[in-house]
N, C-alpha and C positions, 0 to 999 in steps of 0.2 A: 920872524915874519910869516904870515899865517901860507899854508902851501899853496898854490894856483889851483883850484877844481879841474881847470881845463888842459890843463899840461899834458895829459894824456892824449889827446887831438892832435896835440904836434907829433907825437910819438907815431901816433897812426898815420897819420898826412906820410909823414920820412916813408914811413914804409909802404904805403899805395906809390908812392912818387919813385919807389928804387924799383920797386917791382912792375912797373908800367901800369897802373893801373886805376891814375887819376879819372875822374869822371867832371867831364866840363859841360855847363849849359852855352849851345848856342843860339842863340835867338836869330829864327828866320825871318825874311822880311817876307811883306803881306804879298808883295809879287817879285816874283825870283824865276830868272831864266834856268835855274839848274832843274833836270831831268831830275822827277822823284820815283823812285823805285826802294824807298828805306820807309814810308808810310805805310801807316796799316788801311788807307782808304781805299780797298779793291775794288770798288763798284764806280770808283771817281765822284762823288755824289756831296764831298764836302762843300764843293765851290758849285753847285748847281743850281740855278738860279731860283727854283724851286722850292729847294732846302730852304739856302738861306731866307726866300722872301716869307717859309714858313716861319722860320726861328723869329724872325722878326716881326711877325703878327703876333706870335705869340707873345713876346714880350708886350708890346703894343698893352695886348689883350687882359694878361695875365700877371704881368709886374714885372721886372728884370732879377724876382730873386721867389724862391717858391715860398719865403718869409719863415717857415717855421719846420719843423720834423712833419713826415705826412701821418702824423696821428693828431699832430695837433692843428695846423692851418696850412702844410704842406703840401696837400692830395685837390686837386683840383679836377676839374671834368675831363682835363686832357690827358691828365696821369691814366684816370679812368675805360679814356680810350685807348690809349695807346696797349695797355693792359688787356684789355680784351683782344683788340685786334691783332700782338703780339704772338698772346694765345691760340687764337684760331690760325695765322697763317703759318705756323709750328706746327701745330698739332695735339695742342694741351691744352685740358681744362681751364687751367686756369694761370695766371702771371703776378708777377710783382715785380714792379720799378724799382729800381736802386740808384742811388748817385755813381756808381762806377760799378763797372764789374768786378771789381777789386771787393769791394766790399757788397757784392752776390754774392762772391765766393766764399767771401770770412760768414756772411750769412746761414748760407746753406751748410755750409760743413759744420760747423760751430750746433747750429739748430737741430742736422738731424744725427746728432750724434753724442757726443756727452760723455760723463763718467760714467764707468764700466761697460760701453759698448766698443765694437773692434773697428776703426777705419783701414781699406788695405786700398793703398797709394801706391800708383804707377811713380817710377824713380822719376823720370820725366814731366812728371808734373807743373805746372805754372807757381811760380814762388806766393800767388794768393791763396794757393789749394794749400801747399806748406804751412803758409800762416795759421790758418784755420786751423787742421790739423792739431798743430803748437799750439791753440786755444783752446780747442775743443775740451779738453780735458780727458778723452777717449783714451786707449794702448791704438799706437796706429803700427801697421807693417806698411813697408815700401819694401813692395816687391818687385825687379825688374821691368824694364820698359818692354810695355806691350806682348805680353809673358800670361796670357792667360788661365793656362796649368799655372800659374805660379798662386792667381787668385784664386783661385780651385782648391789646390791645397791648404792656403791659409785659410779659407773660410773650411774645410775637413776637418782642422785641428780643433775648431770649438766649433761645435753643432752648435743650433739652438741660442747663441749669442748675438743679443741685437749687432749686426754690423750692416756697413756701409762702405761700398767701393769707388773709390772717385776719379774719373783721369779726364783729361784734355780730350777732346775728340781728333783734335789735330794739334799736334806738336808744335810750338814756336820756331824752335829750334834749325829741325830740317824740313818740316810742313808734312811729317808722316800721320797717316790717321791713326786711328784705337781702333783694334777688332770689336767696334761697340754689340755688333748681334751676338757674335760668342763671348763676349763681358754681358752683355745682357741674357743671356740662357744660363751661364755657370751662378748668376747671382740668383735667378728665380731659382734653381734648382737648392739653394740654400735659403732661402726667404729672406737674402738681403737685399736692399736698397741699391741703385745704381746712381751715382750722380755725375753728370757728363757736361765740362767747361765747354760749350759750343762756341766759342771767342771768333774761331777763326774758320768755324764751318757756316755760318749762317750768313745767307748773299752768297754763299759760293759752292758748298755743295747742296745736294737733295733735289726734288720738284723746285724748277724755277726760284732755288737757292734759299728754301725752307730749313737746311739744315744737314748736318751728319746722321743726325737720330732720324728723321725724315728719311735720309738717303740709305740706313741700316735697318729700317723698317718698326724700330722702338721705339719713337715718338708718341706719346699719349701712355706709354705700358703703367699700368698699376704700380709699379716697382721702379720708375724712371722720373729721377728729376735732373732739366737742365738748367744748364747758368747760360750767360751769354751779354756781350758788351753790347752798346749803341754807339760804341766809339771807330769799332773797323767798317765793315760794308756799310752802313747805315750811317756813316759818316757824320754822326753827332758826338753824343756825351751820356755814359751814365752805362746801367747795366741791369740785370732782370733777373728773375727767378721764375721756372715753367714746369708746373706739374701735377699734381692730383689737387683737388680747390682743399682739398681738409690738409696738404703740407702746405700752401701756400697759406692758409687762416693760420697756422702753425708758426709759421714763419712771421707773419705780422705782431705776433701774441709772443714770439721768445725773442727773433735774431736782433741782439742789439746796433749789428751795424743801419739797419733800417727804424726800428723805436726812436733810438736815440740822435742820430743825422739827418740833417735838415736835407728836405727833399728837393730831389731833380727839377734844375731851374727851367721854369716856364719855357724858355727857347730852344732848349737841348730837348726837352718831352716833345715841343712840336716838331722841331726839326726831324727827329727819330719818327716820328710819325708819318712825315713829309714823305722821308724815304722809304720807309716800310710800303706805304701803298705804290711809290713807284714802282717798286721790284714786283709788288704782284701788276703793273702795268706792262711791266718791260722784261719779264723773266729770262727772257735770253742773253742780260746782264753777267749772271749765274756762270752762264756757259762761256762766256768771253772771257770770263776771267781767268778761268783752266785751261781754256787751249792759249793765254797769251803766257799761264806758268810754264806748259807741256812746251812750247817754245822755246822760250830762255832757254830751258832744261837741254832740249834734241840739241838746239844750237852752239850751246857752251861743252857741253860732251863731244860733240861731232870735233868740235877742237883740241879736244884732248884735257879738259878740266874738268873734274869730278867733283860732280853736285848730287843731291842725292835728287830723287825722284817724288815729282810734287803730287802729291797726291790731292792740294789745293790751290793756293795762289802763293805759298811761299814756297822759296825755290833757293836752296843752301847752298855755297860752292864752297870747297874745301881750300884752305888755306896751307902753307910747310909751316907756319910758326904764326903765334901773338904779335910778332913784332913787322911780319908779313903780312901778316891781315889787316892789320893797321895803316900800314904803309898802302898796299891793295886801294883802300877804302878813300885813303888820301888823295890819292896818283885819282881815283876817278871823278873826286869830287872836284879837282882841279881840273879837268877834262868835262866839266860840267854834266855829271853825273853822280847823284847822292843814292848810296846803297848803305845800307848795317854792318855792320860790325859785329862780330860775336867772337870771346874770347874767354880762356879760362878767367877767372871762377865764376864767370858766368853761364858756360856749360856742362851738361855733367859730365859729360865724356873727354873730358880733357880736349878737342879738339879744334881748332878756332877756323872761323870762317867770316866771310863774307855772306849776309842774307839780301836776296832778292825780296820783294812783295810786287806779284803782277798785279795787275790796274785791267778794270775790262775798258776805262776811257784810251788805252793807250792805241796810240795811232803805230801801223805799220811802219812808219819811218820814226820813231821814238824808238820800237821795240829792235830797227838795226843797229841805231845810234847806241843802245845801249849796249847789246852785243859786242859790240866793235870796240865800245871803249873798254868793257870789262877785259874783255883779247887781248887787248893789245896792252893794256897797263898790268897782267899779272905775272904774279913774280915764279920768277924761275928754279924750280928743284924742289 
């Protein structure tokens, strides 16, 4: 009897399932009394009436699907706008729309890099920087987190080698930022590339939440491109590319995650749009969001729980074990309070936790409520 192809899947399943480490979809309802503090929406801007009355013009306007890759009938006038005006409230020449930032990132790393040149990757990286990397076809070095002598030295051992250095502006993880201005001097000073996932900086750091490169002062540099979602602050869908207009022409003309994928639907391009101009309305958004992280942080510490210190709007509290951190995560969602989870092998430092994401919509009394119940439901030793 011919063998099962799939037999292998059970094999894996047993061993995710002995090791704790099943991954289950749960489907939220459209309205839910539980406290969200485990979304990436730090600006609050998903449910804004705004937003969405944008996303829904635009569909209206534009069709509910963008119909085709934007080289062939997917680039519309709003893709157009939002591109430009991306660009300008960054600081960069020039943009390009993506369907996620997932696939910015396989873009841009893939695009400016290649066989025979060097990529040197922060350890900490986001698993779409990895992929890329894995595709590129490049020799890549992963040098320590946030280890700038470390990229210094790699890019020493070969002068004159096309390379490229890539990190997170701010870490998923514990929400720590990249020395971007000293990542950005040690790469000019070798004429490499810099390329900076701004995921988690833009809406929440820099001028009225322009960004981390904004906020380190390398924003627009001849030698800097960023990536960046429209799924966190901006409380849409899809992702971008920001930086000199000949790597962005560059990138229309090579990265296959943007040739070949059909382009960002009508309603996530307006919606992104929607909110972009609000934050240059409301900039003080930006700054709500940091002192509600710096918060959590002074207030969970002042207790005796150790979280690392936010440098944006996520906010890490450390867990004794995987199988406490879960539990944690549990105890508060039953106490009507939904927080992240973070556990090996999904970190790199072996160390599991609980992840906060501050909100600037969050009200004074949400931000005790959650307090109180992280307190009182964490585990002991």
């Amino acid at each position: 009897m011919p063998q099962d192809p799939f037999d292998w899947i059970d094999d894996e399943s047993r061993r995710r399932e002995s090791a704790g480490l099943v991954r289950t979809l749960r489907p939220r309802a459209a309205d839910s009394e539980l406290l969200d503090l485990a979304s990436n929406d730090y600006l609050g801007l998903t449910r804004r009436p705004e937003i969405t009355g944008a996303a829904a013009e635009a569909a209206r306007r534009w069709g509910a699907g963008a119909t085709g890759s934007r080289l062939v009938t997917g680039s519309t006038a709003l893709h157009a706008e939002l591109e430009r005006e991306l660009a300008a409230f960054c600081g960069f020449e020039a943009a390009l729309v993506l369907s996620s930032g997932y696939a910015a990132n396989l873009a841009a790393v893939t695009a400016l890099s290649g066989r025979g040149s060097l990529i040197v990757s922060d350890a900490g990286n986001h698993a779409s920087i990895v992929d890329g990397c894995r595709l590129s076809r490049a020799e890549t070095a992963v040098v320590p987190h946030a280890d700038v002598e470390a990229v210094r030295k790699t890019l020493d051992a070969d002068p004159g080698r096309r390379a490229l250095a890539v990190t997170d502006s701010v870490f998923s993880v514990d929400g720590d930022a990249a020395p971007l201005t000293d990542l950005a001097q040690a790469c000019g000073e070798h004429g490499a590339a810099l390329l900076v996932d701004d995921a988690h900086g833009l809406g929440v750091l820099g001028d009225g939440g322009r960004g981390a490169l904004n906020a380190a002062g390398i924003a627009g540099g001849a030698g800097v491109v960023a990536t960046l979602t429209l799924s966190k602050s901006l409380g849409s869908q899809g992702g971008a590319v920001l930086g000199p207009a000949r790597v962005i022409d560059h990138l229309i003309n090579t990265a296959r995650t943007f040739i070949f994928d059909t382009g960002l639907a009508p309603a996530a391009t307006g919606a992104a749009l929607a909110s972009l101009r609000l934050l240059g309305r409301e900039p003080a958004l930006a700054e709500r969001a940091r002192t509600v992280a710096a918060t959590l942080h002074r207030r969970l510490t002042d207790v005796g729980l150790t979280a690392a210190r936010p440098d944006a709007a996520v906010v890490s509290v450390r867990a004794p074990s995987p199988e406490s951190a879960l539990r944690w995560a549990a105890d508060c969602r039953a106490a009507g309070l939904v927080v992240g989870c973070f556990r090996p092998p999904s970190v790199p430092d072996g160390i599991s936790r609980i992840r906060l994401t501050a909100r600037a919509d969050l009200t004074d009394e949400q931000i005790e409520k959650a307090i109180a119940t992280i307190t009182r439901t964490a585990p002991v030793g």
